[in-house]
C-alpha positions as CSV (number, residue, x, y, z in Angstrom):
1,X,-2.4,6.7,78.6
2,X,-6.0,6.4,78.9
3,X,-6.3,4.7,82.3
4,X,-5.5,5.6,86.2
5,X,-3.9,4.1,89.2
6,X,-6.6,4.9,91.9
7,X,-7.1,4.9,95.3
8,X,-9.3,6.6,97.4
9,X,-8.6,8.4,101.1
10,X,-11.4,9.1,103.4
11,X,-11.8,12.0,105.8
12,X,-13.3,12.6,109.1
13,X,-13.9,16.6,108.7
14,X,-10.6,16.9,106.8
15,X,-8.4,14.5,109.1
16,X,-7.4,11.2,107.2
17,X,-7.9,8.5,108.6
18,X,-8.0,5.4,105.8
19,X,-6.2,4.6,102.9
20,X,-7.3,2.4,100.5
21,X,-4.9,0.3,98.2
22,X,-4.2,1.4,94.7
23,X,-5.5,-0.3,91.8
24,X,-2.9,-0.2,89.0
25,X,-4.3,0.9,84.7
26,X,-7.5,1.4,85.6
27,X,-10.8,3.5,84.8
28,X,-12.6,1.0,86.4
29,X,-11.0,0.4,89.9
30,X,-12.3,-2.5,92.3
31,X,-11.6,-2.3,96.3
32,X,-14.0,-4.1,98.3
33,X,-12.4,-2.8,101.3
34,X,-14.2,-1.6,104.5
35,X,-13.8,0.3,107.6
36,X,-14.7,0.7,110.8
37,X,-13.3,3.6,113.1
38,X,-14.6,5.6,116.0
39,X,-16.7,8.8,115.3
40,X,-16.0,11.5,117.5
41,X,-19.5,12.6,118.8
42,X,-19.0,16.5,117.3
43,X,-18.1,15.6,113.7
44,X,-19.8,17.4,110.5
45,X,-18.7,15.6,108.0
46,X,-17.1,12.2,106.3
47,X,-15.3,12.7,102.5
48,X,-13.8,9.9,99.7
49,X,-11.6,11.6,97.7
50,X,-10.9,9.3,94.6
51,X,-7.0,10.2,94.0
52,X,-4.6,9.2,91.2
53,X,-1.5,8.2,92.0
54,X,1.5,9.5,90.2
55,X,5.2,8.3,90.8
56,X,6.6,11.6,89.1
57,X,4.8,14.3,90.9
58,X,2.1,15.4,92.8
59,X,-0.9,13.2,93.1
60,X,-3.9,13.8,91.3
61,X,-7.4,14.3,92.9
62,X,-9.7,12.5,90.1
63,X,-13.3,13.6,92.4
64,X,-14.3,13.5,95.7
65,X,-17.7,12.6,97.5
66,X,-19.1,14.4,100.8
67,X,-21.8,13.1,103.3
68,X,-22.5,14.9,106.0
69,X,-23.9,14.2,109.7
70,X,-27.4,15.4,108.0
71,X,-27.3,12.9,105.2
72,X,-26.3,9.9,107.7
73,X,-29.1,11.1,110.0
74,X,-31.6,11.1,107.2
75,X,-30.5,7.4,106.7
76,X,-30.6,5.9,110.1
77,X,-30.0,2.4,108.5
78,X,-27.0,3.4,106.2
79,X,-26.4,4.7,103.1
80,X,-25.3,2.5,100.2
81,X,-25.4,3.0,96.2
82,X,-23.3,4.9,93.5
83,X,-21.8,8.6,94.0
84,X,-21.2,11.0,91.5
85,X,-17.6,12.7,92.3
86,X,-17.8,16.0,92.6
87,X,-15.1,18.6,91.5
88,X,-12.2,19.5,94.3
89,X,-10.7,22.2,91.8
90,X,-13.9,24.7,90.1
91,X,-11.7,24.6,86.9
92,X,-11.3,21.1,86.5
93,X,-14.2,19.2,85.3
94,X,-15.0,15.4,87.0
95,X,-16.6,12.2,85.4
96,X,-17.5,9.1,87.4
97,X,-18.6,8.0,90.5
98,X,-17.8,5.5,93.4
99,X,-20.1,2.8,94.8
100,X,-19.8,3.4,98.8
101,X,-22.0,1.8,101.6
102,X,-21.3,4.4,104.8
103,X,-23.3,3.6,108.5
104,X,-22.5,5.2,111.9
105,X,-23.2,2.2,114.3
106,X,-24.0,3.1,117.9
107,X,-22.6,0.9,121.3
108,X,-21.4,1.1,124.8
109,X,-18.3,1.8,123.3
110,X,-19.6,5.2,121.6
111,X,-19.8,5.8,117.8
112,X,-18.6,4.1,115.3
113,X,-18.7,4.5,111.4
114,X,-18.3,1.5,109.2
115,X,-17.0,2.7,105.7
116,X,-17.2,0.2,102.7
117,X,-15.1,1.3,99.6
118,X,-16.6,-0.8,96.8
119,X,-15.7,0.3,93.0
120,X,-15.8,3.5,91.0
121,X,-16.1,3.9,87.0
């Protein structure tokens, strides 16, 4: 039909842990939604995977995004900007990218990480 209905999920090294709301007919999908959970002190990795969802069957995975502890540590104060997806399947080829803004925040409390889910085109 031309369009989507997408939402994204984010991972802590493969463990879901947020869900974003789905935007209905879009290519183009606003969330302005953020995020902040606890961040075990031994994870590798945090990944958005931008998903269609399907009411017939199976949802789709449209792209997903990866930054790991290496790429957060190179950017002490945050990283924020526009993504290119990446492919999840090696046969499928993936257009598009998702404006993020992704921070691990320190405190007594331990480690947080505050995830802000912006748009995507």
């Amino acid at each position: 039909t031309g369009s989507s209905d997408p939402y994204c999920i984010v991972k802590i090294d493969d463990e879901a842990i947020i869900r974003t709301a789905t935007v209905w007919k879009t290519l183009s999908p606003f969330w302005g939604e953020e995020y902040e959970v606890h961040l075990q002190p031994t994870f590798h990795s945090v990944s958005i995977y931008v998903m269609d969802e399907d009411a017939l069957s199976r949802d789709d995975v449209i792209g997903k995004v990866c930054i790991t502890r290496d790429m957060l540590a190179e950017h002490p104060k945050g990283y924020s900007g526009w993504v290119s997806l990446s492919e999840v399947d090696p046969d499928e080829e993936v257009q598009g990218e998702i404006h993020l803004c992704v921070e691990v925040l320190g405190g007594p409390g331990g480690r947080r990480l505050r995830c802000t889910v912006l748009e995507a085109r």
